[in-house]
C-alpha angles and dihedrals in degrees: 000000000000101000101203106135095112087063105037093045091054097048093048084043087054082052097049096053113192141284122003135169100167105160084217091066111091083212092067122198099015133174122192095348087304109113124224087248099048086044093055085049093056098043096056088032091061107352116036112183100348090085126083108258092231117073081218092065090050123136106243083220091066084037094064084042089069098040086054096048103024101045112357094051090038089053096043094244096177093050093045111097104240117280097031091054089063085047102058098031089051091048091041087057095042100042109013135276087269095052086048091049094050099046092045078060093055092038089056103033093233110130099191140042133065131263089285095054100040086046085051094053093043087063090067105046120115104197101048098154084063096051080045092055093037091047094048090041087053093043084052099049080053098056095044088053097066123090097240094053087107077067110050101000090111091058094043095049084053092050090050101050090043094052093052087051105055090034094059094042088054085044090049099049087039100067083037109256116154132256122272102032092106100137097013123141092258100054 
């Protein structure tokens, strides 16, 4: 398989920031992009008492570990070609493995079939600058649809943007093309 969790972990990290407790947030108290509650579920799933209480005192180690069981295995990440697999990780972890799902069906425009089928078929793709930029569009239309995106639709937007970036960069030096051909006429 692909292998490219590290990368993709540390991008969507960098994104998450670090700790974070805005009343206007529905996640509530959050540290690095895990939230108090999931934290709580994966210390006495696995834990118990070892771990600090506060998702703001947790390792990063057991916070990667979370990223990697919780988001990364649930969306298929290894089977995912590179680009898309950043795309649909970062938005599993946003906004949950089921909205990523979803929108990888519209950005493919494949309305049925699981992680495993949709990363299979993203292997094959020839055009994958133009899924990144359907499956981000979509993700965007999404955000802007809730109602707190007056809140933390700036930072979104940036997120977004970012992560299309990066991920079509990965996609583009993947199937060889040279540097530098970003926004040329045959991508």
């Amino acid at each position: 398989m692909l292998q490219n969790y590290p990368r993709c972990v540390a991008v969507t990290l960098d994104y998450e920031g670090g700790n974070d407790d805005d009343p206007r947030d529905p996640g509530g108290r959050t540290s690095r992009g895990i939230t108090q509650y999931e934290w709580d579920r994966y210390r006495r799933a696995y834990h118990g008492a070892v771990l600090p209480a506060d998702v703001w005192d947790a390792p990063q180690s057991q916070v990667e570990n979370i990223y990697r069981a919780n988001y990364w295995n649930a969306v298929a990440g290894d089977q995912w070609a590179v680009g898309l697999d950043l795309c649909v990780f970062d938005l599993g972890v946003n906004s949950g493995p089921a909205k990523a799902l979803k929108i990888a069906h519209a950005a493919m425009t494949h309305p049925i079939g699981g992680f495993g089928e949709l990363a299979l078929l993203s292997t094959v793709i020839k055009d994958r600058v133009t899924v990144i930029k359907r499956y981000q569009a979509r993700r965007l239309s999404f955000l802007q649809s809730l109602t707190i995106w007056r809140t933390f639709g700036r930072g979104w937007g940036r997120r977004v943007r970012g992560i299309e970036a990066i991920a079509t960069k990965w996609a583009l030096a993947d199937i060889g093309l040279p540097r530098g051909c970003e926004g040329k006429a045959f991508v």
